[in-house]
C-alpha positions as CSV (number, residue, x, y, z in Angstrom):
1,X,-33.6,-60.4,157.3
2,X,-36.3,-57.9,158.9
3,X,-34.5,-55.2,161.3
4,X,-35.1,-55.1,164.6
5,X,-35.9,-51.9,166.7
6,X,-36.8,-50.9,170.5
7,X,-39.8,-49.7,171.1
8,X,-38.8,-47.0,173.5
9,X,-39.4,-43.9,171.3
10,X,-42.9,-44.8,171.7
11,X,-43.5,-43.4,174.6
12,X,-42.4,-39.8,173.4
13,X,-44.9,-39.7,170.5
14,X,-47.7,-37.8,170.7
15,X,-51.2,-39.1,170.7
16,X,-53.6,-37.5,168.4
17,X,-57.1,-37.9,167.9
18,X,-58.4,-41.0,166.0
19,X,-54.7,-42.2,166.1
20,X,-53.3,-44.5,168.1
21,X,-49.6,-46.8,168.9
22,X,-49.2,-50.1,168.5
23,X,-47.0,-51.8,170.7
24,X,-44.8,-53.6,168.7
25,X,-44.4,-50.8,166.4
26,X,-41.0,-51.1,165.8
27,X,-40.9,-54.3,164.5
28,X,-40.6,-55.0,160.6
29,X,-38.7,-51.0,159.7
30,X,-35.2,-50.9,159.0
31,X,-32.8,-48.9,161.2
32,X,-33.0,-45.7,159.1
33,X,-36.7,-45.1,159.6
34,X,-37.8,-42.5,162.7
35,X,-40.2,-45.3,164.0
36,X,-41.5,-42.8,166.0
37,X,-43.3,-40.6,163.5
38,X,-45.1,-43.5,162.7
39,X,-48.8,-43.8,164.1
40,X,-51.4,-46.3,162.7
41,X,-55.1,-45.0,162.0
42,X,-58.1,-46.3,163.7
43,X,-61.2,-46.3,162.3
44,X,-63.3,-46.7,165.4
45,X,-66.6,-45.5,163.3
46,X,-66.3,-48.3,160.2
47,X,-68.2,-51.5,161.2
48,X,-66.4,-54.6,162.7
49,X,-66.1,-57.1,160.3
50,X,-67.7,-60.5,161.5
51,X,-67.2,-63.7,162.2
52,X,-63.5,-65.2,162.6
53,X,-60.7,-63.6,160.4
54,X,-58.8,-65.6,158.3
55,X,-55.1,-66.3,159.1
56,X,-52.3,-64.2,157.3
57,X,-50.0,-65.8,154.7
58,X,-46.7,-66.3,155.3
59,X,-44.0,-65.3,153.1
60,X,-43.1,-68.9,152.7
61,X,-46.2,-69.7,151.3
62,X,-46.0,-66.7,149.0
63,X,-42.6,-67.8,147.6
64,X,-43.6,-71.1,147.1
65,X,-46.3,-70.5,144.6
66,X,-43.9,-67.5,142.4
67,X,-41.6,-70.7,142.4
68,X,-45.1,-72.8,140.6
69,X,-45.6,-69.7,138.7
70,X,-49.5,-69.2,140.2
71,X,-49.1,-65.5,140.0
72,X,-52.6,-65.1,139.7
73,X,-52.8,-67.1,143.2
74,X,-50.3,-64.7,144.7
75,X,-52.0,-61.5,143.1
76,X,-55.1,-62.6,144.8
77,X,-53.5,-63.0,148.3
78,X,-52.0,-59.4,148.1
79,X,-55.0,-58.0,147.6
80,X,-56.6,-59.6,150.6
81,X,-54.0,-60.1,153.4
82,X,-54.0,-56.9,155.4
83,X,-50.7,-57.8,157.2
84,X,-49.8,-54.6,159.8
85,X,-47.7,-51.4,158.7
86,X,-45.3,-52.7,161.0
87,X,-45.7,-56.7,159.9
88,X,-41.4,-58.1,159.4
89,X,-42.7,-60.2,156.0
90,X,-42.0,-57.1,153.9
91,X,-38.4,-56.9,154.4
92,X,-38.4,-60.2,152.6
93,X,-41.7,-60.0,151.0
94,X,-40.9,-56.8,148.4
95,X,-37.5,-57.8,147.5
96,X,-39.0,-61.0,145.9
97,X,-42.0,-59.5,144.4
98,X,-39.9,-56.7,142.8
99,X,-36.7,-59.2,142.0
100,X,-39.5,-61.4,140.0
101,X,-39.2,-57.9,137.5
102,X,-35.7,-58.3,137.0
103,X,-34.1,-59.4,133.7
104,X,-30.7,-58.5,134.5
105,X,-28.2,-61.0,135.5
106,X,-25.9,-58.4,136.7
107,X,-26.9,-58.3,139.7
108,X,-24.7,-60.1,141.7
109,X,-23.1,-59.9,145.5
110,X,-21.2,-56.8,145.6
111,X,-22.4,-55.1,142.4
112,X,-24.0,-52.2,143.6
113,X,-21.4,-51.4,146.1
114,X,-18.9,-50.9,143.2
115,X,-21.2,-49.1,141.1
116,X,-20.7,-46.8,144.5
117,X,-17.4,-46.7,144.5
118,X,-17.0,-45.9,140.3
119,X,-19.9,-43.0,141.0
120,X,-18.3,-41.5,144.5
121,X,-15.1,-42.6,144.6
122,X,-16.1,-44.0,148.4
123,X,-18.3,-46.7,150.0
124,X,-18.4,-44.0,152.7
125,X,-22.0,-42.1,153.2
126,X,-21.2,-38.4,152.5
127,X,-22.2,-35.9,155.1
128,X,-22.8,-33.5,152.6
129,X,-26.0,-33.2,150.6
130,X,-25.6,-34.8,147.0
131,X,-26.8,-33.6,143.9
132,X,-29.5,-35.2,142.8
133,X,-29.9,-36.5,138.6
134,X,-31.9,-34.3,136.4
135,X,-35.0,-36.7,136.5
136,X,-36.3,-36.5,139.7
137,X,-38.5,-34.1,140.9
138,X,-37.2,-31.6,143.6
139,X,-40.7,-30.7,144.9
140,X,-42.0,-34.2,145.5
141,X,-38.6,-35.7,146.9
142,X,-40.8,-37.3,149.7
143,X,-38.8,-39.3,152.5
144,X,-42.0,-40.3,154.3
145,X,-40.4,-41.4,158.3
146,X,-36.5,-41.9,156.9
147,X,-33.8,-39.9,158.9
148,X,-31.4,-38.2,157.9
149,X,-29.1,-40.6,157.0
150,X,-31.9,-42.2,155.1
151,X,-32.7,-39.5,153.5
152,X,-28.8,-39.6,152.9
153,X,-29.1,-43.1,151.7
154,X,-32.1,-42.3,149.1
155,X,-30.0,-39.4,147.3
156,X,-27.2,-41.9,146.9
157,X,-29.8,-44.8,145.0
158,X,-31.2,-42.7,143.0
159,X,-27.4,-41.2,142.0
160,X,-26.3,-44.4,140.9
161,X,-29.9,-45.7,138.7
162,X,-29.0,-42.6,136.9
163,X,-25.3,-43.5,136.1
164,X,-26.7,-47.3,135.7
165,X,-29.9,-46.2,133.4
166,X,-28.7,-43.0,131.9
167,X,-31.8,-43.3,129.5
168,X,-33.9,-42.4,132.1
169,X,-34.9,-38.7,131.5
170,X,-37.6,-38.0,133.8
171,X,-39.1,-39.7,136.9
172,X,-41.1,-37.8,139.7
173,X,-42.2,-40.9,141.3
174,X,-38.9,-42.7,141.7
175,X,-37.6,-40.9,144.9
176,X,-40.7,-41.7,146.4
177,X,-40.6,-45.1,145.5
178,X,-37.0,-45.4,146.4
179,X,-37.6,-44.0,149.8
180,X,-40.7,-46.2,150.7
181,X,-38.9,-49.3,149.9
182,X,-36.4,-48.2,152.5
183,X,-38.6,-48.5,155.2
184,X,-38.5,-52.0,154.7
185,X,-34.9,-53.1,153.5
186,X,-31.1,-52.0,153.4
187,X,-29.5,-49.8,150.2
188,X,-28.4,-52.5,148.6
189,X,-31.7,-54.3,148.6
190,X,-33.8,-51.1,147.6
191,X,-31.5,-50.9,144.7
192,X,-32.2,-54.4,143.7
193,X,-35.5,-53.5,143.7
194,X,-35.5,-50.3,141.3
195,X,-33.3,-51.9,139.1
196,X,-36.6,-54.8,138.7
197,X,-39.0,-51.8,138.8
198,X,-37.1,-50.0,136.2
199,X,-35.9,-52.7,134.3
200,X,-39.0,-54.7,133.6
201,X,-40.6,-55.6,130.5
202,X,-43.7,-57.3,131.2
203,X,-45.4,-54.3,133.3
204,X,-45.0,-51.0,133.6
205,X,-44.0,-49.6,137.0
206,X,-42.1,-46.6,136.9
207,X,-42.2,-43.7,133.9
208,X,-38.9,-42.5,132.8
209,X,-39.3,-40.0,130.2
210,X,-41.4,-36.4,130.0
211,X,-43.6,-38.2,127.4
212,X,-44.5,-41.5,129.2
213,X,-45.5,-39.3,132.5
214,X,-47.7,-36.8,130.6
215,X,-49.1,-40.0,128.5
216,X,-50.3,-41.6,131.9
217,X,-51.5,-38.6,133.7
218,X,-53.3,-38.3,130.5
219,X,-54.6,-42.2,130.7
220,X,-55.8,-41.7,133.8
221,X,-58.3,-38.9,132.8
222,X,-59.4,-40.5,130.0
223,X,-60.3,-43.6,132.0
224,X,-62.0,-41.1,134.6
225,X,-64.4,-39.8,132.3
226,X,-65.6,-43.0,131.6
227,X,-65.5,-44.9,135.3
228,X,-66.3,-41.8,137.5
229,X,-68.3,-39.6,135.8
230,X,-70.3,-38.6,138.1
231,X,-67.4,-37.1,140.2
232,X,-66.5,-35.4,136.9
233,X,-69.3,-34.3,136.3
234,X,-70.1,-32.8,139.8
235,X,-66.5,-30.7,139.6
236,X,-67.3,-29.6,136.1
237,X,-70.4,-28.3,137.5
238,X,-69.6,-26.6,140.5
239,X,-66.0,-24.9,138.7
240,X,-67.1,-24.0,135.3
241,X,-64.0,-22.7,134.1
242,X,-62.1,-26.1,135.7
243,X,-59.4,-27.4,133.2
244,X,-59.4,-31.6,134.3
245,X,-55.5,-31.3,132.9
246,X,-54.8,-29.6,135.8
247,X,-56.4,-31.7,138.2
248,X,-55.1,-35.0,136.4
249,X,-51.6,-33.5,136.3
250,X,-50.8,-34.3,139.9
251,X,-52.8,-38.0,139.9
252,X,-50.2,-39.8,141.4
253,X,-49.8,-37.4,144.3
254,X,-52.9,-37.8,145.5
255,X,-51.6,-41.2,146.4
256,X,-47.7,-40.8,147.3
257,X,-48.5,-37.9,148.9
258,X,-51.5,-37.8,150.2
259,X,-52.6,-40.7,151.8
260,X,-51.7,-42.1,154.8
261,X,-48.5,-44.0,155.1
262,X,-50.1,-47.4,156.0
263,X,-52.7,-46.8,153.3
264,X,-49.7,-46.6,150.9
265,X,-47.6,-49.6,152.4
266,X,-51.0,-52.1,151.9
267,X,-51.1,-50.4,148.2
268,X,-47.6,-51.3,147.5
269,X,-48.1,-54.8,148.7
270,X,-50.3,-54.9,145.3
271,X,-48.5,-52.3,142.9
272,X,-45.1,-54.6,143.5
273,X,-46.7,-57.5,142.0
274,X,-49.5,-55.8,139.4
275,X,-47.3,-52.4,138.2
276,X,-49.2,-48.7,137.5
277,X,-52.8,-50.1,137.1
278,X,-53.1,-50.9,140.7
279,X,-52.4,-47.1,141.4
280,X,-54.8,-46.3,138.3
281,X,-57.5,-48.7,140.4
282,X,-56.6,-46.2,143.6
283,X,-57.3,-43.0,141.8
284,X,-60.5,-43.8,140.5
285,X,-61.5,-44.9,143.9
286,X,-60.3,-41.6,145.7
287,X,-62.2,-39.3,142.8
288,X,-65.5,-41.4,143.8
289,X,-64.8,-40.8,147.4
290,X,-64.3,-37.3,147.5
291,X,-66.8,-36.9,145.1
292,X,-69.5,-38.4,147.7
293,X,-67.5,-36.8,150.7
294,X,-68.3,-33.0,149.0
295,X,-71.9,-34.0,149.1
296,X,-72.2,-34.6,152.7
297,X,-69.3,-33.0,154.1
298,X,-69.1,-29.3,154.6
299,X,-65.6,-29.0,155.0
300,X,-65.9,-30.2,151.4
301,X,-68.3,-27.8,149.8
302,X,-68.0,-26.6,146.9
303,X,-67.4,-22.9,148.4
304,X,-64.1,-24.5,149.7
305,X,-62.7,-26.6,147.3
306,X,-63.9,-24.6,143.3
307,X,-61.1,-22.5,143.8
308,X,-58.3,-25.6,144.3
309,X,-59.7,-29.3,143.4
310,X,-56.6,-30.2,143.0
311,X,-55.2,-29.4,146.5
312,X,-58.6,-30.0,148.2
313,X,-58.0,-34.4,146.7
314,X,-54.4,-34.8,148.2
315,X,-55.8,-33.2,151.8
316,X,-58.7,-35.1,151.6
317,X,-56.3,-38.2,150.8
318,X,-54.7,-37.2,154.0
319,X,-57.7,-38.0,155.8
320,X,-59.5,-40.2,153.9
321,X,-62.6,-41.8,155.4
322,X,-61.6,-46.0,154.7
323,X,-59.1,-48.1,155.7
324,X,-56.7,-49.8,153.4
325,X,-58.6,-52.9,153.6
326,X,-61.7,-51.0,152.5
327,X,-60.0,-49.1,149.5
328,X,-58.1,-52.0,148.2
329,X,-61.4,-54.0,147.5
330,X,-62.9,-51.1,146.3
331,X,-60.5,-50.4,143.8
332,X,-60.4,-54.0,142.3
333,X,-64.0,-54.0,142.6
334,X,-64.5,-51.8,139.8
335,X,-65.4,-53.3,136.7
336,X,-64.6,-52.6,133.2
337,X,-61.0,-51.8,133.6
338,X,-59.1,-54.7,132.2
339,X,-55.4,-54.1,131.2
340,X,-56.0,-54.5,127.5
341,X,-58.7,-51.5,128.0
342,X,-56.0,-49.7,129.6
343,X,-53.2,-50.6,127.0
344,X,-55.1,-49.1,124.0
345,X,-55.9,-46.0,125.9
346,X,-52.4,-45.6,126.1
347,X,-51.1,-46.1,122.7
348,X,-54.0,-44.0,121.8
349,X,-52.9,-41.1,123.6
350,X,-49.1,-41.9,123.0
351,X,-49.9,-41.6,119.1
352,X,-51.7,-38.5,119.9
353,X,-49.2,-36.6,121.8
354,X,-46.4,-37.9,119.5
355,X,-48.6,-36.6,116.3
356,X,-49.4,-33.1,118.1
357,X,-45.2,-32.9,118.9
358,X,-44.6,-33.1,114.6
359,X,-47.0,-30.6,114.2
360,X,-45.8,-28.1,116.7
361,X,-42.3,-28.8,115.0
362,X,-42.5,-27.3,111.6
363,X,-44.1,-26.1,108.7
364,X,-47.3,-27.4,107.1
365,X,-45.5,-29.9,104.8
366,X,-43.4,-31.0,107.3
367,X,-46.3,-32.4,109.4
368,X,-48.1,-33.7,106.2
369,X,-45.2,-35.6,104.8
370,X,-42.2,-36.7,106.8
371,X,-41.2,-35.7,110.3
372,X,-37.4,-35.7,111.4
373,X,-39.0,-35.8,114.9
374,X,-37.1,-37.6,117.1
375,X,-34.1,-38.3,115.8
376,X,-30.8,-38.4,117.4
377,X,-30.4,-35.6,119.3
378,X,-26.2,-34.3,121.2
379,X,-27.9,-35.1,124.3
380,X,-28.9,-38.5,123.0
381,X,-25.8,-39.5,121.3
382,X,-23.9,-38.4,124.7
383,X,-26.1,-40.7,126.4
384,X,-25.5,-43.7,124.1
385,X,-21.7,-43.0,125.2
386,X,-22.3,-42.8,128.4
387,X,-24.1,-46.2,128.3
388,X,-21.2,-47.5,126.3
389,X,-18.8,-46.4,129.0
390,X,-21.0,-48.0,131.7
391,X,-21.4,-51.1,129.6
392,X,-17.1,-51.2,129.6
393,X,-16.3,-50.8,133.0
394,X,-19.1,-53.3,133.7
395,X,-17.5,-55.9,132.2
396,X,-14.3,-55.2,133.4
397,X,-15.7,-55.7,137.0
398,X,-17.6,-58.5,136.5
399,X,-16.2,-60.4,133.6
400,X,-15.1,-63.6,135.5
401,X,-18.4,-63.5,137.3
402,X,-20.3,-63.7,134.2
403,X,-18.4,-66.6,133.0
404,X,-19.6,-68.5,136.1
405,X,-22.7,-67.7,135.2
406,X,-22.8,-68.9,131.8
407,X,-23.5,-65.8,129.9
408,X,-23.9,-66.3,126.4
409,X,-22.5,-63.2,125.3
410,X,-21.3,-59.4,125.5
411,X,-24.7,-58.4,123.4
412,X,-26.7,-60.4,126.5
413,X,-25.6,-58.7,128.8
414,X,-25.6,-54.8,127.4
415,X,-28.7,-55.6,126.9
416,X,-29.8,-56.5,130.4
417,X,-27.4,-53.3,132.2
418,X,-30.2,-51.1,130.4
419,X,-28.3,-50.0,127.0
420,X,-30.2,-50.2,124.0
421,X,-31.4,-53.3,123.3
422,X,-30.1,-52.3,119.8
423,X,-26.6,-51.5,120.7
424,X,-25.5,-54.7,120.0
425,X,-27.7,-55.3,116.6
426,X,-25.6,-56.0,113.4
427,X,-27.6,-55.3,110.8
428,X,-27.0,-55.8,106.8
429,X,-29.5,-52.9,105.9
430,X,-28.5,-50.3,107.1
431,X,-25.4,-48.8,109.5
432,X,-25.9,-48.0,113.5
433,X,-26.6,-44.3,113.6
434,X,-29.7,-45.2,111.3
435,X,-31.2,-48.1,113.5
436,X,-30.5,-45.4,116.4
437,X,-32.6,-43.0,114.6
438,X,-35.4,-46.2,113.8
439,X,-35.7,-46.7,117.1
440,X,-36.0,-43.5,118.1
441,X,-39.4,-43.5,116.1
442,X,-41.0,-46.7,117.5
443,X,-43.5,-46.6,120.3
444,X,-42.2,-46.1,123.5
445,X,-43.3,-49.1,124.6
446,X,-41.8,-51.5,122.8
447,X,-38.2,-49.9,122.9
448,X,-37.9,-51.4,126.3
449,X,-38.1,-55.4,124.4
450,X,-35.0,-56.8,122.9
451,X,-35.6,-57.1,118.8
452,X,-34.7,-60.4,117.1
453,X,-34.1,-61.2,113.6
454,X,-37.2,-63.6,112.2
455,X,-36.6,-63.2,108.3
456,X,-33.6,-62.3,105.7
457,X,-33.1,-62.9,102.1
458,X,-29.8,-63.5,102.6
459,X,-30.3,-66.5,105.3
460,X,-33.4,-67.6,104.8
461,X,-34.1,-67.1,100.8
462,X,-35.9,-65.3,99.0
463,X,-39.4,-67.1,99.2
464,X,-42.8,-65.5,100.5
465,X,-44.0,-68.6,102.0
466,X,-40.8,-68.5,103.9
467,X,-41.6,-65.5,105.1
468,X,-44.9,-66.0,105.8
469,X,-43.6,-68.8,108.2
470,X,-41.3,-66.8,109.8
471,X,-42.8,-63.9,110.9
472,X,-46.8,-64.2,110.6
473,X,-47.2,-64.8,114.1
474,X,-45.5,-62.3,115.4
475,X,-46.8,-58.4,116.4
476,X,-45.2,-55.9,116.0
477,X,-42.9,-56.4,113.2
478,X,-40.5,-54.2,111.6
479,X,-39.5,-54.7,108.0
480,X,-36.4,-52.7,106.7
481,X,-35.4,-53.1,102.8
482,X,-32.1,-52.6,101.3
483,X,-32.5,-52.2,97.5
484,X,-30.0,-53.1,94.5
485,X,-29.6,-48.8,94.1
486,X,-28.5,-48.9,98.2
487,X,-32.2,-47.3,99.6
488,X,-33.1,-48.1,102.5
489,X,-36.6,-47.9,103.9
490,X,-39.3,-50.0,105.7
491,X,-42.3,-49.9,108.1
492,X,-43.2,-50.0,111.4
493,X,-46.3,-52.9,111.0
494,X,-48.8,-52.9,114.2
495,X,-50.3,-56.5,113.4
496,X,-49.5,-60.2,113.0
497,X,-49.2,-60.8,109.0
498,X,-51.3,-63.8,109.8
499,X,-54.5,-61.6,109.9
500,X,-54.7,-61.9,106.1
501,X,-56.2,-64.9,106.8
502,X,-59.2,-63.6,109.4
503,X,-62.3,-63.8,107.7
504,X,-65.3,-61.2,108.3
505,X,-68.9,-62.2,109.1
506,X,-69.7,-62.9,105.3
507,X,-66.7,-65.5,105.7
508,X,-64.5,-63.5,103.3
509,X,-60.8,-62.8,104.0
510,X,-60.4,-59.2,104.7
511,X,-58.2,-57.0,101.9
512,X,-56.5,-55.0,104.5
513,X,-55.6,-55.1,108.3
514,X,-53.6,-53.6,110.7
515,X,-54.0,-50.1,113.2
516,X,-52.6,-46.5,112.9
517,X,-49.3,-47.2,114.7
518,X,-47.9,-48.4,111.3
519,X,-45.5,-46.0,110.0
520,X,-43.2,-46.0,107.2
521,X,-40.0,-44.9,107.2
522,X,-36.9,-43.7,104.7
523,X,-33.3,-44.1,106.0
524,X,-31.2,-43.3,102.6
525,X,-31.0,-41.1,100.4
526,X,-33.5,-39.4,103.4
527,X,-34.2,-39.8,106.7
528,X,-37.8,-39.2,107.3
529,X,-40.7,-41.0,109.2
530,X,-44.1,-41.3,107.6
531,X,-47.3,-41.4,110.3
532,X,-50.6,-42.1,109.8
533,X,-52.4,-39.2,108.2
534,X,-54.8,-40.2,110.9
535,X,-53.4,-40.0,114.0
536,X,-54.1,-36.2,114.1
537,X,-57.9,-37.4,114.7
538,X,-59.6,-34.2,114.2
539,X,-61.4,-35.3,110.6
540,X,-62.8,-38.3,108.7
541,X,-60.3,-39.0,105.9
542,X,-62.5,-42.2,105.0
543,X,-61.8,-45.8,104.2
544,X,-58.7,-44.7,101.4
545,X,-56.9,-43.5,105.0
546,X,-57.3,-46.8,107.0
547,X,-55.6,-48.8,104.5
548,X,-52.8,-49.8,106.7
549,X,-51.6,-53.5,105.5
550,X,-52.4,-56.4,103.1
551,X,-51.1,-59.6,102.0
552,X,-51.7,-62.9,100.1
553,X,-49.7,-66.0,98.8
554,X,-48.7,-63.1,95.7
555,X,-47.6,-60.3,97.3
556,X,-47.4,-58.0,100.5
557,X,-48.7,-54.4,100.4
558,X,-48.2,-51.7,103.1
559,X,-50.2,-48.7,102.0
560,X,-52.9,-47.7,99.7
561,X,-55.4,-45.1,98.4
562,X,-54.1,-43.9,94.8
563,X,-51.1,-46.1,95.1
564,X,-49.3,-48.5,97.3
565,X,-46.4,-47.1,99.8
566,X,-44.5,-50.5,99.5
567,X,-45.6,-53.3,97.7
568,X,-43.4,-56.6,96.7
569,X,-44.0,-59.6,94.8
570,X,-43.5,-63.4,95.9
571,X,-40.6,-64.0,95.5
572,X,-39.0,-61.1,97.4
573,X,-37.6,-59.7,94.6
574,X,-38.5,-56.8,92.9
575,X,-41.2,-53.9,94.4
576,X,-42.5,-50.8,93.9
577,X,-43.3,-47.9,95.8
578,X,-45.7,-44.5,95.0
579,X,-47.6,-42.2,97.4
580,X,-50.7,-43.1,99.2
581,X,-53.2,-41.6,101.2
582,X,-52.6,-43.7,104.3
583,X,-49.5,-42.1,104.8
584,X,-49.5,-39.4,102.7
585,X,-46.2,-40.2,101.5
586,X,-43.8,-39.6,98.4
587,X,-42.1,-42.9,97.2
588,X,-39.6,-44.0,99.0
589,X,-37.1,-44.5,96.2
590,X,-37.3,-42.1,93.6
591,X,-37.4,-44.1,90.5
592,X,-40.9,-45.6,92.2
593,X,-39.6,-49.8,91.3
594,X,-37.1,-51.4,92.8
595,X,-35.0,-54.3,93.2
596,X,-34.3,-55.6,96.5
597,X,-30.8,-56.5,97.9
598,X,-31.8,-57.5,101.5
599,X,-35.2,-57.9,103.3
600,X,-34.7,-57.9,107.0
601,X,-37.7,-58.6,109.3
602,X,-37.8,-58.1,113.1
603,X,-40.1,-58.9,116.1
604,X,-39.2,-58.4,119.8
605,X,-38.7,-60.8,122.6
606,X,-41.4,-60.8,125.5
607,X,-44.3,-59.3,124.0
């Protein structure tokens, strides 16, 4: 239910130019917000709009069509209702948006009151400042208009994600988030609405680790060079010296923290429902801004901002020239940005940053050959048994309430309270701490989806069409081989084995498909992961490099250029393995053929 204030405190605000009160101010915030800090911008110098406006939707109508599933419907009516800062729809409005997110079934009545009580011992708000987890960002814990107790109440959400998610490392933008969803709801239902944020699979919302934050940042400038370069060009220009890292570094400030809070409220309205891209969109939009703003506005010269860009955009957010309405259409005007376009950016620079960690890791050979990068580290093995823990207390809490509801299984639900979705994986290759280490190497990405077994010998026979059948369809896949000597090793394969049937222009099928996420990896006798030689990207290793997978009614190859890194015949049975210079890699067994015990073969649920 939306929370109720007086509007009393109005009267003691002070009025400030271009600013002015509304009257029922009060209306949609919940009772830990200072109401009266809150002012709403009036752009008396931006044109009327004409003619009659159209009505607002109601959150009734909204619901209704998540319940048809005509998301694009509701995406479309978030972008254009401009309901007020103050408007009550939110406090049911954001709940359901982020609780669409949520693949947990955990969350049931009470639940986060005892995760409370096993974190603090109490129910009871402590007067006392709490110490915040690692992840969050102590110069950017931004409470917006929350009191203190607010404030109170955001340290004590963000206290118990971490004990809930302890696999989340680094977050800047979490406290922030946390704190504007309070505005608008109680604890319990901010929580609920993390949990979604975090938890989701289908969008990205919220990064969690040091690598996923400095991937986007990194996105987003590599997007800018290509949507706004003029703006880039122009601060290039006029700061010679200017490094863009810098400036891209704090992207997501310019928003949380610069611009005005009803700016950020209409922009949430979106990023609920859409995840990150909508605050990609925003950035884009504020670079173009200030870039035309510097031209005709002196206090924006390039005298007075060379020596800080970076400051100079989040005060310039602060008073940005547009109202939400007017840079909400201009940032899903822009054309070009689709989120495919923005996805391979990503794994782009993800590949990059991973490939440029191995070689700042060790010697020459390391980086050519194998890389132990990533795996398991104390820290991360003390995190799997803290997730463990979690997972055990969990169920002791909620055990006859998960009977009610029908739950399958233990596995099901460790994997929807945020543990591994491989904790639970019984595999006949190869023992725990290895798949641990495996899926320490896989894409970020795609550690958030829950793997599923499509293929094995020793259920499904030792037949290629069978395979074929089983997995074809299905990207990524991950193959992991057991042979007759007890080796175990596999790749990582980026595309559907099913493209061995595209055909090019010429109408032939093409020999080999695939990208340069493939890997390989050895698990026994070694443990070693085997990256593209080009993912370093600083040379043309030609076509021999490229040669990523291949496959016929015959055999499967993975690997080539002077040899094949895995190859196997049709009936699943014997294989061989030599170096290649795909993945510059020694054979994987050391008597180069092989006879194969088990064949394994997983996809992931929900790509």
């Amino acid at each position: 239910m939306p929370y109720h204030r007086s509007g009393d405190a109005s009267a003691q605000a002070d009025k400030l130019s271009g600013i002015v009160e509304e009257s029922d101010l009060y209306e949609g915030f919940a009772p830990h917000v200072e109401t009266s800090e809150i002012k709403t911008l009036d752009f008396y110098n931006l044109p009327k709009p004409t003619g009659k406006e159209p009505a607002l939707r109601s959150y009734t109508e909204i619901q209704q069509l998540l319940q048809q599933g005509k998301k694009r419907d509701v995406k479309n009516i978030l972008r254009e209702n401009s309901w007020p800062i103050n408007s009550p729809i939110r406090a049911q409005l954001w709940p359901m948006l982020c609780g669409q997110h949520l693949t947990k079934q955990q969350m049931l009545d009470g639940f986060y009151w005892e995760m409370v009580h096993q974190v603090f011992g109490t129910t009871e708000l402590s007067e006392k400042p709490i110490m915040l987890p690692a992840f969050v960002d102590a110069t950017h814990c931004l409470p917006y208009h929350l009191t203190s107790t607010g404030r109170a109440v955001a340290d004590r959400i963000v206290n118990v994600l971490g004990y809930d998610c302890p696999d989340i490392t680094y977050s800047p933008v979490l406290y922030p988030i946390t704190s504007i969803l309070l505005h608008f709801m109680s604890e319990e239902e901010a929580y609920m609405c993390l949990a979604g944020l975090v938890g989701s699979k289908e969008k990205v919302f919220i990064n969690q680790t040091k690598l996923q934050h400095e991937v986007t940042w990194k996105t987003v400038m590599q997007i800018a060079k290509k949507h706004t370069k003029s703006a880039i060009s122009y601060f290039q220009r006029i700061c010679p010296g200017l490094k863009l890292e810098r400036v891209f570094m704090d992207w997501c400030w310019w928003i949380l923290a610069g611009l005005p809070f009803q700016h950020l409220v209409r922009i949430m309205d979106c990023y609920f429902h859409e995840g990150i891209k909508v605050l990609y969109r925003v950035a884009l939009v504020v670079l173009n801004l200030f870039h035309k703003e510097c031209q005709s506005n002196n206090e924006w010269s390039p005298d007075n901002i060379k020596n800080d860009i970076g400051n100079a955009l989040i005060k310039f957010c602060k008073k940005i020239p547009v109202s939400p309405a007017k840079l909400l259409h201009a940032a899903f005007s822009i054309r070009g940005l689709s989120t495919q376009y923005i996805s391979r950016i990503f794994i782009k620079t993800e590949m990059l940053l991973k490939s440029r960690s191995v070689l700042n890791s060790g010697s020459k050979q390391l980086i050519k050959s194998r890389s132990s990068d990533n795996l398991p580290t104390s820290q991360s093995q003390v995190n799997i048994q803290m997730m463990s823990h979690t997972l055990t207390i969990r169920e002791k809490l909620h055990s006859e309430s998960c009977r009610n509801l029908g739950e399958k299984s233990p596995g099901h639900r460790a994997i929807a309270m945020g543990v591994y979705p491989i904790h639970n994986l019984k595999s006949q290759v190869c023992k725990n701490e290895d798949l641990f280490t495996l899926w320490s190497w896989l894409p970020v990405r795609i550690t958030m989806y829950q793997p599923v077994l499509l293929y094995t010998t020793e259920e499904h026979g030792c037949s290629l069409t069978t395979f074929y059948v089983r997995v074809e369809q299905h990207e990524p896949t991950l193959l992991m081989i057991k042979t007759c000597n007890n080796e175990v090793f596999g790749a990582y394969c980026s595309s559907r084995w099913f493209e061995r049937n595209v055909k090019d222009d010429k109408g032939q099928r093409q020999a080999y498909f695939g990208t340069g996420e493939t890997f390989l990896f050895s698990l026994y006798p070694e443990r070693a992961k085997y990256p593209w030689v080009g993912i370093e990207g600083d040379k043309d290793l030609g076509h021999s490099s490229e040669l990523f997978m291949a496959a016929d009614s015959k055999m499967i190859t993975i690997g080539g250029g002077e040899g094949q890194a895995i190859w196997m015949d049709e009936n699943i049975r014997f294989g061989k393995t030599d170096g290649c210079k795909t993945f510059n890699n020694p054979p994987l067994c050391p008597s180069g053929d092989f006879e194969i015990r088990v064949l394994e073969v997983y996809g992931f649920v929900g790509i």
